[in-house]
N, C-alpha and C positions, 0 to 999 in steps of 0.2 A: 526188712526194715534196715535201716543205714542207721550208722553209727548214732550222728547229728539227732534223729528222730524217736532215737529212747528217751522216754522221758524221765526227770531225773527223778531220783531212786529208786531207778529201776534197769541199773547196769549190769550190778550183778546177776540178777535174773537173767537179762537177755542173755549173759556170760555166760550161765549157766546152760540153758537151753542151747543156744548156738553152739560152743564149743565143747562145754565138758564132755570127758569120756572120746575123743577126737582128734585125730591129726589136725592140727592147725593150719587150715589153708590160706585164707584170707581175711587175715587180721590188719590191724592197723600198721602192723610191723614188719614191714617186709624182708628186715632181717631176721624177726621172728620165724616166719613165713618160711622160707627159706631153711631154716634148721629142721623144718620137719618135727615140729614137738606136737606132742599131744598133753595136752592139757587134761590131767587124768582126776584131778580135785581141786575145787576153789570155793574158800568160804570168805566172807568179811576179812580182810587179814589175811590169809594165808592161801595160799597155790601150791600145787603139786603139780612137775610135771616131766614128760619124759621124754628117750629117745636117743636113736642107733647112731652111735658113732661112725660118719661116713667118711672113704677114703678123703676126701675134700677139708676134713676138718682136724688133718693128724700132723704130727712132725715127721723128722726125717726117723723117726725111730717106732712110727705108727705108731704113735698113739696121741691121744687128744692133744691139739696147740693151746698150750697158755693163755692165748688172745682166747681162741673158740670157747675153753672154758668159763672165759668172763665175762663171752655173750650169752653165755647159756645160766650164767646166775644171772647175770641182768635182765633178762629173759624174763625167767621167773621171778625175779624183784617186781618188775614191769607189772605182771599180774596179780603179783599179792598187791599192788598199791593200786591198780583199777580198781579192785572187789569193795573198794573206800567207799566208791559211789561217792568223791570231790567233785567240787564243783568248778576248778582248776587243775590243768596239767601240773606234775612234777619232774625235775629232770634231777640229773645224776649230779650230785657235787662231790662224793667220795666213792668210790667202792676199794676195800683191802680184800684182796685175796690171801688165802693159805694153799696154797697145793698140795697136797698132801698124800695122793698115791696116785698111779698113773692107770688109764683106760684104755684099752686097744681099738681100733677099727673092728667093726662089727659087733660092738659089744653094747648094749643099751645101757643109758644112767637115769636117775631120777635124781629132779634137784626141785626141793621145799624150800618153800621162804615164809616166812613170818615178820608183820609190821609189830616193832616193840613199842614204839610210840609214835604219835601224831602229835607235834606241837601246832605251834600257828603257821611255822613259817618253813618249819624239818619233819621231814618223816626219815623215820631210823627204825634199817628190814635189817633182817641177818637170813643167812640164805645157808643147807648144808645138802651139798649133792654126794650123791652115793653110787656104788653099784648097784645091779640084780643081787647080790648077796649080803646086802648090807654093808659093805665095806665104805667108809667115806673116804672120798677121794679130794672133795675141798668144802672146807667154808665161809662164809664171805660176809661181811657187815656194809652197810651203804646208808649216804646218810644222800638223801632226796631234799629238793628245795623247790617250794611251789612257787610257780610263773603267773603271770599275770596274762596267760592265754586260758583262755574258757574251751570247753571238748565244745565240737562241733564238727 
């Protein structure tokens, strides 16, 4: 089944089914896609997900790039605000980052995000990614603004 073909209120489900517990291969996201995450929890709200810091994604001091960290909350933003099951795309109008400890190459993160609120016209995530030992390394607040494109 394609994207277009769920029918609605019935996103999360398919979300569920298709990817949880899973390397994300072929999402809508091809920079998603690309990072290689695995989408390891997703409810109404909120996303969990994970994965290996690869040389491709580090600075000159191996470890995660700044930019890559803020595809990989976005990432996860992206997810917790699908699991809505809207009936309109939303895109980014803010994201703040914290950096706050650094990650090495080869090293797995998990980065959770949670929707605080849904107005008419903003959705406002906060996102806090971690290491494998719990340590947080950043976290992030984003404030989304729905378009007047319908999923399809």
């Amino acid at each position: 089944m394609e994207y277009k073909d769920i029918p609605k209120g019935s996103v999360l489900k398919w979300i569920k089914e298709t990817f949880e517990g899973k390397e994300v291969k072929n999402s809508r996201s091809e920079a998603g896609n690309w990072l290689k995450l695995t989408l390891e929890h997703i409810k109404k709200g909120s996303a969990v997900i994970s994965l290996e810091v690869r040389k491709e994604m580090t600075n000159p001091y191996g470890n995660i790039h700044g930019g890559m960290m803020g595809l990989v909350i976005d990432e996860s933003i992206g997810w917790a605000v699908v699991s809505l099951d809207a009936e309109n795309h939303y895109t980014s109008l803010t994201l703040n980052v914290d950096f706050l400890y650094a990650i090495k190459q080869g090293e797995r993160l998990r980065a959770e995000s949670k929707v605080l609120r849904v107005g008419k016209k903003i959705i406002n995530v906060e996102c806090h990614v971690y290491d494998m030992n719990g340590r947080i390394l950043a976290r992030a607040n984003s404030n989304l603004i729905v378009t007047n494109m319908e999923f399809s």
